[in-house]
SEPA-70653 format. One line per 3 residues: number of its first residue (from 1); for each residue x, y, z of N, C-alpha, C. Coordinates in steps of 0.1 Angstrom, whole numbers, plus 2048, in hexadecimal, padded with zeros to 3 digits. Example, Ala and Ser with C-alpha at 12.3 -4.5 7.8 and 13.67 -1.06 7.14 Angstrom:
BEGIN
1 = 884:7C7:84E:87B:7D3:84E:884:7DF:84E; 880:7EA:847:889:7F5:847:881:800:84F;
***
This chain:
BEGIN
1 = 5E9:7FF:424:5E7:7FD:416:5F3:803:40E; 5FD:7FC:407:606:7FE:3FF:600:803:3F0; 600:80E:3EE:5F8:818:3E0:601:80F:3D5;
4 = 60F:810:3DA:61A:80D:3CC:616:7FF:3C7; 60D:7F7:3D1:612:7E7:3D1:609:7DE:3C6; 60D:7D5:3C3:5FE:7CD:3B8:5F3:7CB:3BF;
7 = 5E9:7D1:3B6:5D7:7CE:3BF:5D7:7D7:3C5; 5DD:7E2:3C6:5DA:7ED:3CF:5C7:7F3:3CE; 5C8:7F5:3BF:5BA:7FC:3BB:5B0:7F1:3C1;
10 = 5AF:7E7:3BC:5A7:7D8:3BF:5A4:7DD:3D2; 5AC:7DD:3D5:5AD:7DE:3E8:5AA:7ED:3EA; 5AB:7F6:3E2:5AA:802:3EA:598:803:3E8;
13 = 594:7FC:3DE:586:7FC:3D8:57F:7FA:3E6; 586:7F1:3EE:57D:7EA:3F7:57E:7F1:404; 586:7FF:402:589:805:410:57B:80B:415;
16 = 577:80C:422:56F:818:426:572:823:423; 583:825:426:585:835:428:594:831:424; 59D:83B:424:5A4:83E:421:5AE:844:42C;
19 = 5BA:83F:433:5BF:84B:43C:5CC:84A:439; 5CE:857:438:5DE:85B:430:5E9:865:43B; 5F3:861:43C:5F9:86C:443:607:86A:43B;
22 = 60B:875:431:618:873:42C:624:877:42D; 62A:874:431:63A:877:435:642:87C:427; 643:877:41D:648:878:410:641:877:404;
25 = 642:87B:3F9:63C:87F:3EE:638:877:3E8; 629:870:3E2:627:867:3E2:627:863:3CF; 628:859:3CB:62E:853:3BE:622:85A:3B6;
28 = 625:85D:3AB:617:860:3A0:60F:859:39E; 610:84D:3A1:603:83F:39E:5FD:83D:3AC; 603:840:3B5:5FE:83F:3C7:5F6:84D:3C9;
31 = 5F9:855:3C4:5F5:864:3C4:5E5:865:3BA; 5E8:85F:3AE:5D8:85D:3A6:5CD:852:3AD; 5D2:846:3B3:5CB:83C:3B8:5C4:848:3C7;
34 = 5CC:84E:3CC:5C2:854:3DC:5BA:85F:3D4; 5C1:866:3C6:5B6:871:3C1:5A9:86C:3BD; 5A7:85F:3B9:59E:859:3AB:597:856:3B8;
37 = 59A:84D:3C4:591:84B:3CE:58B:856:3DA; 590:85B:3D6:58C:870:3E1:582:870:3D6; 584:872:3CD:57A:87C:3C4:56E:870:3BF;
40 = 571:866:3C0:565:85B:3BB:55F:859:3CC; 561:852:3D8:55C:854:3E4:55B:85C:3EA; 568:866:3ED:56B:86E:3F6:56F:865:404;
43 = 570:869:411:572:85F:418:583:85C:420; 587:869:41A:593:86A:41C:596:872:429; 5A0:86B:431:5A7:873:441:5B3:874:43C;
46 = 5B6:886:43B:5C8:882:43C:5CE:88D:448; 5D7:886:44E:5DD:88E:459:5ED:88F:453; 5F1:89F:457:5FB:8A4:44E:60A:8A1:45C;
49 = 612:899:45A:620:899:461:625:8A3:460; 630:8AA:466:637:8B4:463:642:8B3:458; 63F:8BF:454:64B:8BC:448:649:8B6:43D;
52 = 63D:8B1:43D:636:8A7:433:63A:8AC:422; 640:8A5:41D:647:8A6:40E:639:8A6:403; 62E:89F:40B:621:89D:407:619:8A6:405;
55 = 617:8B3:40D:60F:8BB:40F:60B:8BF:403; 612:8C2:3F5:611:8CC:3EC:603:8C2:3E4; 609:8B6:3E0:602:8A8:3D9:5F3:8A9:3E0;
58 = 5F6:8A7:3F0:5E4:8A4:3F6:5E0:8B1:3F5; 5E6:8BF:3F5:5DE:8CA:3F4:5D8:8CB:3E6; 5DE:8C2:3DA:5D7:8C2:3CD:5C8:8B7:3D4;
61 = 5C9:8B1:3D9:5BF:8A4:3DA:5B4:8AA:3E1; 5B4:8B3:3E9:5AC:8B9:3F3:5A6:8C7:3ED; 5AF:8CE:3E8:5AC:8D7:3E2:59C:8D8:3DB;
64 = 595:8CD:3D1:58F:8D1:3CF:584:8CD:3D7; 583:8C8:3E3:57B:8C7:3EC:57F:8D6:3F3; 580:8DE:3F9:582:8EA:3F8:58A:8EA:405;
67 = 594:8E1:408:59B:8E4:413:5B1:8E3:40C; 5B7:8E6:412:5C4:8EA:411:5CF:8E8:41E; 5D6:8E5:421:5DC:8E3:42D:5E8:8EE:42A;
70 = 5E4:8F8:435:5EF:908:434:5FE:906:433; 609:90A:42D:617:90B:42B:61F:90C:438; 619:90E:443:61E:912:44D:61B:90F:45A;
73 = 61F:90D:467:61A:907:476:615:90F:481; 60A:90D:487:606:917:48E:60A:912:49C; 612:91C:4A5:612:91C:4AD:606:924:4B8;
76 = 607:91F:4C5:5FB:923:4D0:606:927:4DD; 5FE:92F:4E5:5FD:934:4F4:5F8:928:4F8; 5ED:91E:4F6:5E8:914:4FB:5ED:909:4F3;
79 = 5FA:904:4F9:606:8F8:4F6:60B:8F2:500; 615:8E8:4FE:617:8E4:509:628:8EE:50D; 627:8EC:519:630:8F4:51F:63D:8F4:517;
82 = 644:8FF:510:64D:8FE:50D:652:8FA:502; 646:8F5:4FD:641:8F7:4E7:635:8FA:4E4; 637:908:4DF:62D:90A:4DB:627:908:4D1;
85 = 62B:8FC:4C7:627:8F9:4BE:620:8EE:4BF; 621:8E6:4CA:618:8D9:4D1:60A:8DF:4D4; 603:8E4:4D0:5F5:8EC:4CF:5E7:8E1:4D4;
88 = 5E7:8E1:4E6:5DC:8E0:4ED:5CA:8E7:4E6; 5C7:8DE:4DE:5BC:8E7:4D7:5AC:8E2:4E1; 5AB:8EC:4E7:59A:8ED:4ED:58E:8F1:4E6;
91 = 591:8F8:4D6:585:8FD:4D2:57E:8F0:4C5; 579:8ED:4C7:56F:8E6:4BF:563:8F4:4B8; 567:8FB:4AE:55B:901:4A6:54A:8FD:4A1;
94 = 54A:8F1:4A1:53F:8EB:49D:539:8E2:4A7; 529:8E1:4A5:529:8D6:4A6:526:8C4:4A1; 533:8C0:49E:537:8B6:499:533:8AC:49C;
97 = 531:89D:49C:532:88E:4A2:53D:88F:4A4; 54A:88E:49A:555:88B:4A1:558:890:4AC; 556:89F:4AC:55D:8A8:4B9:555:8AD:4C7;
100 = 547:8A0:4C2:53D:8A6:4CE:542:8A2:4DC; 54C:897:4DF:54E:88E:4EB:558:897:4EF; 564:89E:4EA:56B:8A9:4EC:565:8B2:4F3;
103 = 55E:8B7:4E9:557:8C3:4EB:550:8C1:4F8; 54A:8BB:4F6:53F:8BB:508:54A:8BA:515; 552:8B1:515:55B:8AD:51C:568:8BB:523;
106 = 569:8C4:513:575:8CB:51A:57F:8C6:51C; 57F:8BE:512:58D:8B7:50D:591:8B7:501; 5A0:8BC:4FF:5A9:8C3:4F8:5B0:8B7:4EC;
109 = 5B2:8BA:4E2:5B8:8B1:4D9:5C6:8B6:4DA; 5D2:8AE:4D5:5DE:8B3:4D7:5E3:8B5:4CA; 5E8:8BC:4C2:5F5:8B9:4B4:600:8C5:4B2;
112 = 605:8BE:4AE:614:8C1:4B0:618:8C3:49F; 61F:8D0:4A1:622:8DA:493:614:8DB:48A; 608:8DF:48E:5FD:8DE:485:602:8E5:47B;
115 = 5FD:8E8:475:5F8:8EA:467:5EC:8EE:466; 5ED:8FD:461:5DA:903:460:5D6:8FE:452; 5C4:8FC:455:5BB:8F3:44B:5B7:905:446;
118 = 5BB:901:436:5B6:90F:431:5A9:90A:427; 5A3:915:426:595:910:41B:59E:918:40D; 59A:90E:402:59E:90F:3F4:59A:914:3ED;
121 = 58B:913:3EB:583:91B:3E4:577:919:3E9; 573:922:3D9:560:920:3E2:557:912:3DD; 54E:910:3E9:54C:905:3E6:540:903:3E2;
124 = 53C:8F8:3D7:52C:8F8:3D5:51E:8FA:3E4; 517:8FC:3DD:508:8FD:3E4:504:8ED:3F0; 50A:8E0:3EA:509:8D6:3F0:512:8D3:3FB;
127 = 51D:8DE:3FA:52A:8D9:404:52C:8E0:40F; 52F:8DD:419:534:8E0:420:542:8E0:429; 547:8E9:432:553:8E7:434:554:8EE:445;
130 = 555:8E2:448:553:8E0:457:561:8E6:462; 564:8ED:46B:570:8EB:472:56F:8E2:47C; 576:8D6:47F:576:8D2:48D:57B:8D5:498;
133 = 588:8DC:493:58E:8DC:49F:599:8EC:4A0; 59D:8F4:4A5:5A3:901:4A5:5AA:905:4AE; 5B4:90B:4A9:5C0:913:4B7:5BA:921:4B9;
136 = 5BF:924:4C8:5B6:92C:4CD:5BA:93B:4C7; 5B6:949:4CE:5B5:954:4C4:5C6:958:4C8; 5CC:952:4D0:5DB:955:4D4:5E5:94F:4CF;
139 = 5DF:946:4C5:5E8:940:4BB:5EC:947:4B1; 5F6:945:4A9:5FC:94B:49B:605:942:497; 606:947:487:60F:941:47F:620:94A:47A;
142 = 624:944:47B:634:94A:474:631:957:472; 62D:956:466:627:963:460:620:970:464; 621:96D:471:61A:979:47B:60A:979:478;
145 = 604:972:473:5F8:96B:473:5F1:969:480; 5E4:96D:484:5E1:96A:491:5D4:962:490; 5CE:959:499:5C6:94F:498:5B8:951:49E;
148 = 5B1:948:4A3:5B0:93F:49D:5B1:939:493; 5B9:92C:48F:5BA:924:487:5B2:915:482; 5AC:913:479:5A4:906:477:5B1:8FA:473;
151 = 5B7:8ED:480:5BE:8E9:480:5B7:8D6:47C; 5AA:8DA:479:5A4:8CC:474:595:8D0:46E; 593:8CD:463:587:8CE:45B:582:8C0:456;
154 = 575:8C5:456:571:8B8:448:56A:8C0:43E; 56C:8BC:430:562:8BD:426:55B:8B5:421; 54B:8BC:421:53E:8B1:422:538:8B4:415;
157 = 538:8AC:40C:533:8AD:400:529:8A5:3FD; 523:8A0:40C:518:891:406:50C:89C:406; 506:88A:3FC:4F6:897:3F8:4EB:88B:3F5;
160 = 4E3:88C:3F7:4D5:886:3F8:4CF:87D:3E8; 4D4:872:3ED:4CD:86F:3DB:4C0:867:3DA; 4BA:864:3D2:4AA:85A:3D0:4AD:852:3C9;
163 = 4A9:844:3C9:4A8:83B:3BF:4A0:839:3BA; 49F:82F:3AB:493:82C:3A7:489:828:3B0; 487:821:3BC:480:818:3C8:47B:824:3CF;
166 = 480:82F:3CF:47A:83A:3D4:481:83C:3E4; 48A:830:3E5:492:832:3F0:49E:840:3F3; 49F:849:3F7:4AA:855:3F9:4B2:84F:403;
169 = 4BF:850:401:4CC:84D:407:4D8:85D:409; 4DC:85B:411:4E8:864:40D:4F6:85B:40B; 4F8:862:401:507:863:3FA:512:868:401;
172 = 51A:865:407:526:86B:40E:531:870:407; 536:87B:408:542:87C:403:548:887:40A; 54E:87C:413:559:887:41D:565:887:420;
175 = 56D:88D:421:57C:896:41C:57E:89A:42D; 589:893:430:58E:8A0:43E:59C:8A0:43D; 5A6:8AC:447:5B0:8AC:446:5B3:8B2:456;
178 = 5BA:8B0:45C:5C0:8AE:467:5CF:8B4:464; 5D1:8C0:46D:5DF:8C7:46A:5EC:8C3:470; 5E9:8B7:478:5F5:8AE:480:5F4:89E:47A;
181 = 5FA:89B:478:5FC:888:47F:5FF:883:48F; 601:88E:494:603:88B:4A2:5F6:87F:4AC; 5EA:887:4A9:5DD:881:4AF:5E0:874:4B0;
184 = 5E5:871:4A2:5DD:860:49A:5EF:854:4A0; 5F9:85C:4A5:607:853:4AB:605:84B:4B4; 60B:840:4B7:60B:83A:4C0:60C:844:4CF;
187 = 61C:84D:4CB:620:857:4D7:610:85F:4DE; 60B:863:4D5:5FE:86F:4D9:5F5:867:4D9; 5ED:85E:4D2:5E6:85A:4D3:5DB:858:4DF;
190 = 5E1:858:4EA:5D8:857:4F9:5DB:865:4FA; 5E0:872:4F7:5E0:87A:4FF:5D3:881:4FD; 5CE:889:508:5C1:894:507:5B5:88C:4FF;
193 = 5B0:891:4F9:5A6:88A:4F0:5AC:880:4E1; 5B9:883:4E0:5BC:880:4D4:5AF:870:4CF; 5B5:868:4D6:5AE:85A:4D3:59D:85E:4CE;
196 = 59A:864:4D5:58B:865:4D5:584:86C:4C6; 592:878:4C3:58E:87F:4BB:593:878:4B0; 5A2:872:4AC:5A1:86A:4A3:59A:85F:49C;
199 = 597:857:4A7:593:84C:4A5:57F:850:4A0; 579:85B:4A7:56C:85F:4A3:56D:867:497; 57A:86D:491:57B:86F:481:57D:865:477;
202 = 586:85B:47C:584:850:470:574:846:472; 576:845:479:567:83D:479:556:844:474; 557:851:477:550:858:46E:551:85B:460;
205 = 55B:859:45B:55F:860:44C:55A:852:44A; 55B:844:44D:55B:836:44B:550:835:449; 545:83B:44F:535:830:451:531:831:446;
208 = 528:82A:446:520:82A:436:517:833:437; 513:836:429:50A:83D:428:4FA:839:42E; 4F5:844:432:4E7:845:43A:4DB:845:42E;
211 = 4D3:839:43A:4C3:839:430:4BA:843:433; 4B6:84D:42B:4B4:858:42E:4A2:855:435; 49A:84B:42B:48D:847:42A:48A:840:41F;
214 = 481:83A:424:47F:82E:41D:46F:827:41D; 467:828:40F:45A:827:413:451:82F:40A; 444:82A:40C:43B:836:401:43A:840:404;
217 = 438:845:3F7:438:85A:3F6:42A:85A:3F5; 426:867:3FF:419:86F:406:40D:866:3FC; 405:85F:3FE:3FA:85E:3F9:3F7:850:3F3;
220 = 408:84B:3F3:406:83D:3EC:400:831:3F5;
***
């Protein structure tokens, strides 16, 4: 989806989700169209490239969902031979849908130059802020910083609503951020779990919202 292009809004209207990975700094009219749709759906995946000119822009976008993508790359003891910044990640913190087939499995996601998921602030009573995915306690950052590190989050801000019909639905509004683009490349894509875990992140942020129940209340 071309942000800059005519009909952009019209077509982004009709997206499920949103997935962003930016290489360079994105235009001020491409930059309001992904904010107006984060903050009206939520629904947004962005995975951060190295180097990314973007970081500062989507750390405004994310920010008030209460996540941040850190200034800096975490390297690991568990990498692949010879870069330690290619960070073999085994720990799954939660438990997630996306990261439950990993997780059970003992199978590792791959990314290359992460980027630690920092929390922004504090967050309402409705939200939550999930880790998926983490480098192990032998990791560190530049900064002599030592880890574990949260190298993929989501933020869950969906909440339960009622209708006049008396029907309850949930509302989704979910936010993640992924501290590589590596997973989601053609190159990585098959390696380790990547496929499994990508592909079970966007399709989750995607689904529609859940019918909570549906039907008469106690007595009717």
């Amino acid at each position: 989806l071309a942000l800059g292009a005519a009909g952009a809004r019209a077509r982004l209207e009709r997206c499920g989700a949103v997935v962003s990975a930016p290489r360079l700094p994105r235009l001020a009219e491409e930059l309001d169209l992904v904010r107006e749709f984060t903050a009206a759906r939520g629904r947004l995946v962005t995975l951060l490239p190295p180097d990314s000119g973007a970081r500062p822009q989507f750390n405004d976008v994310l920010r008030p969902f209460g996540l941040t993508f850190g200034a800096t790359v975490v390297s690991d003891r568990s990498a692949l031979a010879g870069d330690p910044t290619s960070v073999v990640a085994f720990s799954y913190p939660s438990e997630h849908p996306v990261t439950r087939t990993n997780k059970r499995d003992g199978v590792p996601v791959l990314l290359v130059e992460p980027a630690p998921i920092e929390r922004a602030s504090a967050l309402p009573e409705q939200a939550s802020l999930v880790p998926l995915v983490a480098s192990s306690s032998h990791s560190h950052l530049a900064g002599g910083a030592h880890g574990p590190f949260t190298l993929a989050a989501v933020a869950d801000w969906s909440a339960v609503t009622s209708g006049r019909t008396g029907t309850s639905a949930l509302e989704r509004t979910v936010v993640a951020a992924v501290g590589s683009v590596e997973p989601a490349t053609n190159r990585l894509m098959n390696a380790f779990g990547n496929r499994e875990f990508v592909s079970g992140l966007v399709q989750w942020i995607a689904r529609d919202s859940d019918l909570i129940a549906s039907g008469r209340s106690f007595g009717g």
